[in-house]
C-alpha positions in Angstrom: -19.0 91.7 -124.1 -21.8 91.4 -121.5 -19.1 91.2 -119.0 -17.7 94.6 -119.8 -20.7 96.2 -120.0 -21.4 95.2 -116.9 -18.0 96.4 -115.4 -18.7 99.5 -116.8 -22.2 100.0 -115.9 -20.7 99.0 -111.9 -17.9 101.5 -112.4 -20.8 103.9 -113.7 -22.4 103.0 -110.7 -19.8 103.9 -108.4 -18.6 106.7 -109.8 -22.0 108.0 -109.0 -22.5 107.4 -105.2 -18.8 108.6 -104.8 -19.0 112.2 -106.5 -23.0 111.9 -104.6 -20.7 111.3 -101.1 -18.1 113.7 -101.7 -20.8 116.1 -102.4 -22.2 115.2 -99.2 -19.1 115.4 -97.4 -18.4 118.5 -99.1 -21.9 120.3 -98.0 -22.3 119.3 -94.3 -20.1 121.6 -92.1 -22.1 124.6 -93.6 -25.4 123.4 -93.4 -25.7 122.1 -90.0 -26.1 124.7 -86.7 -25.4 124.3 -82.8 -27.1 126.0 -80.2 -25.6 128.5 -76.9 -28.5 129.0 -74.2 -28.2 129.7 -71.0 -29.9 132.2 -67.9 -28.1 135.9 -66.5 -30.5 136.1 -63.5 -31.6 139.3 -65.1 -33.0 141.0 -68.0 -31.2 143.4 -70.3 -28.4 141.8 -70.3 -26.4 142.1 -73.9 -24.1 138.9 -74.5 -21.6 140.4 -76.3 -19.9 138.0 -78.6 -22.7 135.6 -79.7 -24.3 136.2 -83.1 -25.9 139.4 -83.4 -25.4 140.2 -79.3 -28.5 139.0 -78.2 -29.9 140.8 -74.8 -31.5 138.6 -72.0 -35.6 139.4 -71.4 -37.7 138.4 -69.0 -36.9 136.2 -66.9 -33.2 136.9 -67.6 -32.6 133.6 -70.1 -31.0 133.9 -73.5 -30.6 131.6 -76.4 -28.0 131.9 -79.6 -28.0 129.7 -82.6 -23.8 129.6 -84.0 -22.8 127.4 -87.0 -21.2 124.1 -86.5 -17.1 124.5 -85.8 -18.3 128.2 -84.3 -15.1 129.3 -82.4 -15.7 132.8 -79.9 -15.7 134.6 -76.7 -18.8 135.3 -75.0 -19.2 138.5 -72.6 -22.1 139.5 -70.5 -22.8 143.4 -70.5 -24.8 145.5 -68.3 -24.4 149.2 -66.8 -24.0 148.8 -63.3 -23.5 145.2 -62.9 -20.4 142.9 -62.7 -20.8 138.7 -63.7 -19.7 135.9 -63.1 -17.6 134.5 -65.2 -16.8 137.3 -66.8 -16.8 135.3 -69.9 -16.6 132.4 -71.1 -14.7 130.9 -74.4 -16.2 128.3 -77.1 -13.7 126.7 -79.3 -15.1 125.1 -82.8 -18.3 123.9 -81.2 -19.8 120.9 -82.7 -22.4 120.1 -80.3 -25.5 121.9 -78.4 -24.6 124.2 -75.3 -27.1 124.3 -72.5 -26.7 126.0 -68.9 -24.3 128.6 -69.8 -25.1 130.7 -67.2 -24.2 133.6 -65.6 -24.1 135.0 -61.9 -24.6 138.8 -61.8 -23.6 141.4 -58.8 -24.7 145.1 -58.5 -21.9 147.7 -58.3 -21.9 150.3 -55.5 -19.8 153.0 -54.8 -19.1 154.8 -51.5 -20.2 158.4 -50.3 -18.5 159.4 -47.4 -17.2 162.6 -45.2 -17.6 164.0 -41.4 -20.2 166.6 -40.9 -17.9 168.5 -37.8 -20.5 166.7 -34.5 -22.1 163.6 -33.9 -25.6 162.4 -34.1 -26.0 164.1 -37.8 -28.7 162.4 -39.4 -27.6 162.4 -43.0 -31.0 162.5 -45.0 -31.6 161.2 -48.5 -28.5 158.5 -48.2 -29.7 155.3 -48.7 -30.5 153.6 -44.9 -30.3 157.7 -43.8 -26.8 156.9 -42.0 -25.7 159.1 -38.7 -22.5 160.4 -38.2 -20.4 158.7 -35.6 -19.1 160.9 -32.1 -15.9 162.3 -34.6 -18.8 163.5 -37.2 -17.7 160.7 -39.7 -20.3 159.3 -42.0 -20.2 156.7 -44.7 -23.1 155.2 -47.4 -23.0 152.9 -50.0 -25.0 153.5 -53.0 -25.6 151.8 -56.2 -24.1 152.8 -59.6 -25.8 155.6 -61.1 -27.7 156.3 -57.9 -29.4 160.1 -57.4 -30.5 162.0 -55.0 -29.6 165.3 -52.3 -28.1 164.7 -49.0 -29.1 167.0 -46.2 -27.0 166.8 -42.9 -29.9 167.2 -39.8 -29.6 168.0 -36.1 -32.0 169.5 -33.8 -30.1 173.2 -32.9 -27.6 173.3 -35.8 -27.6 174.5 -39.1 -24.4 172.9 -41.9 -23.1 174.7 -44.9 -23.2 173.7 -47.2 -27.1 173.0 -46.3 -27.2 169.7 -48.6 -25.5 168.3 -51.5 -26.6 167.0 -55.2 -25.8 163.4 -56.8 -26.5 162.8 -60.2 -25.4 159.2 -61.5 -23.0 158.2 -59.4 -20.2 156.3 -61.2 -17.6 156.1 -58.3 -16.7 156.3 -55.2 -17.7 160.0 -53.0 -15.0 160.9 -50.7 -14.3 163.7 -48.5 -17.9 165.3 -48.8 -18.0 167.0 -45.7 -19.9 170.1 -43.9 -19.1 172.6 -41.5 -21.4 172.8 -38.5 -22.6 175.9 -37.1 -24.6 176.0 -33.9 -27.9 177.8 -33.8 -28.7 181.1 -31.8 -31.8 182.5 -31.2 -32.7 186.2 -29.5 -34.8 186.7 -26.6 -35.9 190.7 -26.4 -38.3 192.9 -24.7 -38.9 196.2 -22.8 -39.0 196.4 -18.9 -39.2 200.7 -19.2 -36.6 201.4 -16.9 -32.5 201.4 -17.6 -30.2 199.7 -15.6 -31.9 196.6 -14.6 -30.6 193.7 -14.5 -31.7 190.2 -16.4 -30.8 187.8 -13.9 -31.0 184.1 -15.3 -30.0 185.1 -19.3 -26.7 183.5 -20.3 -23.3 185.0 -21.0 -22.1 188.1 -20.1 -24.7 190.4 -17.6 -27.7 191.8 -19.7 -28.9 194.8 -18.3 -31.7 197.2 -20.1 -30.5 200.1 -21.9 -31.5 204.0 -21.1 -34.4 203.3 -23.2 -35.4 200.0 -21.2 -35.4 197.4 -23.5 -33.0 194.7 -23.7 -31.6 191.7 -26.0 -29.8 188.6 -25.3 -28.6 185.5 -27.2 -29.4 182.0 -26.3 -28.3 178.1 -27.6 -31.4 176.6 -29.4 -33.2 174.8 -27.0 -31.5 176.7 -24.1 -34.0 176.2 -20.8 -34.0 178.8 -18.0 -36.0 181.9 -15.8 -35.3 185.4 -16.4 -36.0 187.3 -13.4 -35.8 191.3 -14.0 -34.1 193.2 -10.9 -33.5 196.4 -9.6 -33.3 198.3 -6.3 -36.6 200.0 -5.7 -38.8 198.7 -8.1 -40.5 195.6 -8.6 -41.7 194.2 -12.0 -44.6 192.3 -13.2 -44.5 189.4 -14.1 -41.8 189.1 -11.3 -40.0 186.5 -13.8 -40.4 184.4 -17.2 -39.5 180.5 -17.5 -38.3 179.4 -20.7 -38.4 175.5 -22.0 -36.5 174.5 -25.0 -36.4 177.5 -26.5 -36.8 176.8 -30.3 -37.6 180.3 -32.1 -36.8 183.7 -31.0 -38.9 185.4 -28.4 -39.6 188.9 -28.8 -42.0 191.0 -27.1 -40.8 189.1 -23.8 -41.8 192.8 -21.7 -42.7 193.5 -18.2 -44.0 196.5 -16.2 -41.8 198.3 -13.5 -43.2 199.4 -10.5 -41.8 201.8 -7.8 -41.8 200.3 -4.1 -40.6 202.1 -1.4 -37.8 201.4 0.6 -37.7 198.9 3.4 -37.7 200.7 6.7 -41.4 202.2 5.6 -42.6 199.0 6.4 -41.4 199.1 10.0 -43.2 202.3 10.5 -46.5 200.9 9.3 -46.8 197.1 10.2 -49.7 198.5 12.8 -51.5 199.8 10.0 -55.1 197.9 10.3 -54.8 196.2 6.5 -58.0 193.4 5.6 -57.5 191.4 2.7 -60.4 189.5 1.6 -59.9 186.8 -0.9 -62.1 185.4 -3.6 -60.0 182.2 -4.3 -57.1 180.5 -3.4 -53.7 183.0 -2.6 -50.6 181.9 -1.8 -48.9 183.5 1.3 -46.3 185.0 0.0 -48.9 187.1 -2.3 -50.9 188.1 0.7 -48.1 188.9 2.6 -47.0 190.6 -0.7 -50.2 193.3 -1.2 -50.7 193.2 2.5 -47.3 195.3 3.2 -48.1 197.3 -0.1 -51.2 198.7 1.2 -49.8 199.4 4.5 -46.8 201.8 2.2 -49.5 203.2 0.5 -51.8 204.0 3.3 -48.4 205.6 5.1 -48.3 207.7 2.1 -51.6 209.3 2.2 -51.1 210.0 5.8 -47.5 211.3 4.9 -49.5 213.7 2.1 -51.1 215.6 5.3 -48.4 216.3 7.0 -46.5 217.7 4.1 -46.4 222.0 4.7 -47.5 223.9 2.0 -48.3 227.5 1.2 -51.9 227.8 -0.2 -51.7 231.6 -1.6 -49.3 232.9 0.5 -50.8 231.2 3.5 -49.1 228.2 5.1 -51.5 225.3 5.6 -51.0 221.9 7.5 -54.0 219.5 6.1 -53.9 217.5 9.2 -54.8 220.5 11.4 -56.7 222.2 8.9 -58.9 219.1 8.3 -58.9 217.3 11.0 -56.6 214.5 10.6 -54.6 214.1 14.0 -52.8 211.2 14.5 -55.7 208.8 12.7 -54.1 206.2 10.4 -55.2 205.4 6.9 -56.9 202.0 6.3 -57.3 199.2 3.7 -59.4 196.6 2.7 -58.4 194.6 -0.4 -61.5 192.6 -1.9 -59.9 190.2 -4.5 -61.4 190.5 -8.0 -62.7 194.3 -7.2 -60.0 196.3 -5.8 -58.7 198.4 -2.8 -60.0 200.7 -0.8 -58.3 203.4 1.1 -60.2 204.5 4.0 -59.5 208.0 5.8 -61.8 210.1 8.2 -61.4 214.3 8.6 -63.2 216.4 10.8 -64.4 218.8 8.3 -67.2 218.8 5.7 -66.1 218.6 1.8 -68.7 221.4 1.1 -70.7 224.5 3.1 -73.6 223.5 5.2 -76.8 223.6 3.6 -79.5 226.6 4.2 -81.7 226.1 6.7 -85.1 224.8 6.2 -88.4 224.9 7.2 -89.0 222.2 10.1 -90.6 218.8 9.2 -94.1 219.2 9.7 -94.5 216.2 12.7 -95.3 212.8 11.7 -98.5 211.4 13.9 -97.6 209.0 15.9 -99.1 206.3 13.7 -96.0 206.8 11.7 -93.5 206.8 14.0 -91.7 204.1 14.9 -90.6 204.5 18.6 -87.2 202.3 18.7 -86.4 204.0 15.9 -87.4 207.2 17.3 -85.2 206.7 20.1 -82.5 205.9 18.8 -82.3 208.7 16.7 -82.9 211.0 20.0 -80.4 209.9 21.6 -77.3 210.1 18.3 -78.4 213.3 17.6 -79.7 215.6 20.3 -77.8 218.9 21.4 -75.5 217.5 24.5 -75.5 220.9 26.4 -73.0 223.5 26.5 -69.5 222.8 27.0 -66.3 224.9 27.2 -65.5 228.0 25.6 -67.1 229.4 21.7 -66.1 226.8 19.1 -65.7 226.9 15.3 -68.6 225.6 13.1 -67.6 223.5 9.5 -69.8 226.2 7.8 -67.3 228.9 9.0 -64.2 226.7 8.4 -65.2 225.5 5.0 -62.4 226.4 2.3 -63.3 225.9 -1.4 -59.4 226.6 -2.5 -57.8 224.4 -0.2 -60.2 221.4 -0.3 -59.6 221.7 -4.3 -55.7 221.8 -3.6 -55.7 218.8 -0.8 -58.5 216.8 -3.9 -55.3 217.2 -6.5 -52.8 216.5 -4.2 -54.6 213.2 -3.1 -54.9 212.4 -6.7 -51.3 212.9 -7.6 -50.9 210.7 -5.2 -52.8 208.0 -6.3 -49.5 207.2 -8.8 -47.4 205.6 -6.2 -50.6 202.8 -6.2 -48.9 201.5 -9.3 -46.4 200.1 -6.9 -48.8 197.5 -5.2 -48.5 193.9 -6.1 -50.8 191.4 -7.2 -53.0 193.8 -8.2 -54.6 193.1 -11.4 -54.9 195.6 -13.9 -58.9 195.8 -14.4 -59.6 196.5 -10.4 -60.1 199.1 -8.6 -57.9 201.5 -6.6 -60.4 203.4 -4.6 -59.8 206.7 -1.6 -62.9 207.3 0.1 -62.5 210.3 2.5 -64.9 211.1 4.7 -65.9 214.5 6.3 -67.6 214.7 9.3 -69.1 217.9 10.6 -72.2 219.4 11.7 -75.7 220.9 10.1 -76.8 224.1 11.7 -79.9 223.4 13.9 -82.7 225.7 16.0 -79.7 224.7 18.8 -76.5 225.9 16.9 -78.3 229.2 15.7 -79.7 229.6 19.5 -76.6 229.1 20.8 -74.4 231.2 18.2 -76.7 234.2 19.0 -76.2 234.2 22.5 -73.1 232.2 23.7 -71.1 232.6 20.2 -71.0 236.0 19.0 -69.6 236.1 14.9 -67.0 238.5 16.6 -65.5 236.5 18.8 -65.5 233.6 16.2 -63.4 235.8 13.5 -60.7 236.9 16.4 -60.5 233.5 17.2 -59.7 232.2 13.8 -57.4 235.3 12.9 -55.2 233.9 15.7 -55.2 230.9 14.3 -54.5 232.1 10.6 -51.3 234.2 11.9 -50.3 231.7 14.0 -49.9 229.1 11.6 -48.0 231.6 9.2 -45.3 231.8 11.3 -42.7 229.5 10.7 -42.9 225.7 12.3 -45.6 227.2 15.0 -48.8 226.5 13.3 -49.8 223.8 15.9 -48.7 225.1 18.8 -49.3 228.8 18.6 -53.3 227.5 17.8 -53.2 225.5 21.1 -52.0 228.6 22.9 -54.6 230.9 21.9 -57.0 229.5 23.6 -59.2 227.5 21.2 -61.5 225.8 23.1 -61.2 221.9 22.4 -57.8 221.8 21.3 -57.1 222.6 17.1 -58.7 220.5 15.1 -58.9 223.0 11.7 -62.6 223.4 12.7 -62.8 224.8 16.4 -65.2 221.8 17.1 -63.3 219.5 17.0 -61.9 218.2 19.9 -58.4 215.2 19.6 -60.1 212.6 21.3 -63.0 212.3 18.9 -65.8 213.8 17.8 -67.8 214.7 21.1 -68.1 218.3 20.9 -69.7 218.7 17.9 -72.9 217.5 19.7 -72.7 220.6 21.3 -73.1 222.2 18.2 -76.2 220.7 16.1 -77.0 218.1 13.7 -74.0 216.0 12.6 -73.0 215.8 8.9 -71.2 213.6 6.9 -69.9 214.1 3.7 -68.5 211.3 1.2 -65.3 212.2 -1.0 -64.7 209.1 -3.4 -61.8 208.6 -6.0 -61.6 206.0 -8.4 -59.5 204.8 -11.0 -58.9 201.2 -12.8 -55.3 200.2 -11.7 -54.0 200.0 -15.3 -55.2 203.8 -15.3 -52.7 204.0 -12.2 -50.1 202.8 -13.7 -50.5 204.8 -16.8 -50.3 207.8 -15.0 -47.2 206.2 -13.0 -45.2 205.7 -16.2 -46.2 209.0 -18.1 -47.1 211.1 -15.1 -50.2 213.5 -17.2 -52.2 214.3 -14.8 -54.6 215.8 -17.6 -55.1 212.6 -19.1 -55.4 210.7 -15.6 -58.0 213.1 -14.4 -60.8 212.5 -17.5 -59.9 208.7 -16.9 -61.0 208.6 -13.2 -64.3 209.0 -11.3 -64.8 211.6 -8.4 -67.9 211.5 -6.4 -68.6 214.1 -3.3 -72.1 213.5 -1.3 
């Protein structure tokens, strides 16, 4: 009896652990886990596959938890971004999984085209790549990259001007450009047609009717554009240009008449004094200094000119004086230029006489002085036949007439080079004559007689009427002294006027800034030139 009880309490026994083992056995492949861990190299990776798709952080490590006898394929996911492995494959895991990592690698994409010339910088591209000699340019860029690409070179402009990327997802081919090359304008007025822009490129530019002229030039095109054209000079004589970078308007310059070359053969004797301030370079001295000899021609030219003064025909260089005497010049740098001519004949009537000086006492009287001033202005004696006296010869009308025409004149001044436009151009003319004395009056009442003086000059007058005989008809009629315009005056100087009285010199001065000159060149209003200018007579 005991010993089945105990059988049965052993089978009891048994029975117990083995439904307690198979209950065991039965309960441990779904209780017990394995782990998947491993590093990407970078965050925000997804690993697709693994419970739940867990996503690398910081510092791109990532750990899964899968039950035991787990079975699956695990893929690493990221925009952008390729891995290595791809993937990997778990079959029915049963054990821990360390170090399952992965190796990830950026993907780029190409952008790529030609631009149409070399040496393109192509800004914004990553590394800002330049087109080879064929124009051909190439960039890698990352996926999903953005930005704008402009195509630069110094002198060229490219349609389209730049280009837009937004994402980039593949490759870029074939963006290209066409190239255009950059032209810029230079323009300006010279105010005269027909002259030609030597130095501009291309075809000839020469200035239109109106003066002014254009012409196109490469950006940064290098060079000196010197204006020409017979008979006239221009200041500035000539523009340089250096990389020209912008148009270039306003590029003007001033025309000036010169006469024509065989003048100066005529006039290289002309007595010409040029008196520098600073520094000149010969070829500007030599420049002004054959100016002022063609201008001082000119003046002289002005007397000899015939004219008909109401119906009377008048030589100025008999009536005044002139002879063969020869204008002169002095340039003084930084002031201006003086023309410097000399007439026998006073620019206004002699003055009334006067009451004598009462006599000085000897205390005030300085005896070199005194002596000096005997001997330059006392009476000579008589000499030859009656002569002519300034006060008799004095004409109003055609001193007026030769004071315009020697301010017309004044125009051609606009010609003389290196002349700046704030100095002077100054004609001084002076008159020399003589004052009526207790001597002229003496002799005039006895040697002279007023009737003899008007016969004398009414040859004169009708002799000079006639036609080409002025000169030589007044020689023939027995002017004593030879025709001078003032009876006095004798051609080899001044000498018989002491026979005559007092001398007396009077002082005609005209004035005018040289951009006034030039003014009056171009526009030719004498009105306007007149108020501008300064006229002095004493």
């Amino acid at each position: 009896m005991k010993s089945l009880t105990r059988t049965i309490v052993v089978f009891a026994i048994l029975s117990l652990a083995m439904g307690t083992f198979a209950l065991a056995e039965k309960a441990s492949p779904e209780a017990r886990t394995v782990t998947i861990s491993g590093s990407v190299g970078l965050s925000g990776v997804m690993l697709r596959g693994l419970p739940g798709n867990p996503v690398t952080g910081w510092p791109g490590t990532y750990k899964a938890t899968v039950d035991y006898g787990w079975s699956g394929t695990v893929t690493p996911v990221k925009a952008g971004y390729i891995f290595d492995p791809p993937s990997r494959i778990y079959s029915k895991v049963t054990k821990d999984y360390y170090s399952q990592d992965y190796t990830a690698r950026l993907i780029t994409f190409t952008i790529s085209g030609t631009t149409g010339i070399g040496g393109v910088v192509m800004d914004g591209l990553p590394g800002n790549p330049v087109s080879d000699e064929r124009g051909y340019y190439s960039a890698t860029v990352s996926y999903g990259w953005k930005g704008t690409v402009t195509p630069t070179k110094e002198g060229y402009k490219f349609e389209p001007a730049s280009k837009t990327y937004t994402e980039v997802t593949h490759d870029k081919t074939n963006q290209n450009y066409a190239v255009e090359l950059i032209t810029l304008t230079i323009s300006g007025e010279v105010g005269v047609g027909g002259v030609l822009m030597r130095g501009l490129p291309g075809n000839p530019v020469v200035t239109g009717r109106n003066g002014t002229y254009q012409a196109t030039v490469k950006y940064g095109w290098s060079g000196t554009v010197t204006p020409t054209k017979k008979g006239y000079a221009f200041e500035p004589p000539n523009l340089s240009y250096s990389r020209v970078t912008r148009d270039q308007n306003n590029q003007s310059y001033n025309p000036k008449r010169i006469c024509p070359a065989p003048m100066l053969g005529r006039t290289g004797g002309r007595k010409v004094l040029v008196i520098p301030d600073s520094d000149v370079k010969p070829e500007e001295l030599n420049a002004i200094t054959q100016d002022l000899q063609v201008m001082s021609h000119i003046f002289d030219e002005k007397f000899r000119e015939p004219r008909t003064i109401k119906g009377v025909f008048t030589d100025f260089g008999d009536f005044f004086g002139r002879d063969s005497r020869a204008t002169e010049a002095i340039y003084l740098q930084g002031y201006g230029v003086l023309f410097l001519m000399e007439v026998n004949f006073t620019f206004s009537p002699p003055p009334k006489a006067q009451e004598k000086e009462s006599k000085k006492t000897e205390e005030d009287v300085d005896p070199t002085w005194q002596r000096a001033k005997q001997k330059i202005f006392s009476p000579r004696g008589l000499g030859g036949a009656s002569e002519f006296v300034s006060e008799e010869r004095y004409s109003a009308e055609k001193f007026d007439q030769l004071k315009k025409e020697l301010i017309e004149t004044l125009k051609h001044a606009a010609n003389i080079r290196n002349l700046k436009p704030d100095e002077w151009v100054i004609l001084t003319v002076i008159g020399h004559g003589r004052q009526p004395g207790e001597f002229y009056e003496d002799y005039y009442r006895s040697a002279a007689p007023r009737s003899n003086y008007s016969s004398s000059y009414s040859t004169s007058s009708q002799s000079s009427s006639s036609e080409g005989g002025g000169y030589a008809a007044s020689r023939s009629s027995g002017v004593a002294g030879g025709y001078g315009g003032m009876g006095g005056y004798h051609m080899g100087g001044m000498g018989s006027y002491g026979k005559m009285g007092l001398p007396s010199t009077t002082i005609l001065t005209i004035r005018a800034k040289k951009s006034d000159v030039d003014e009056f060149a171009k526009y030719d209003d004498f009105e306007v030139f007149s108020k501008k200018m300064q006229i002095f007579t004493y």
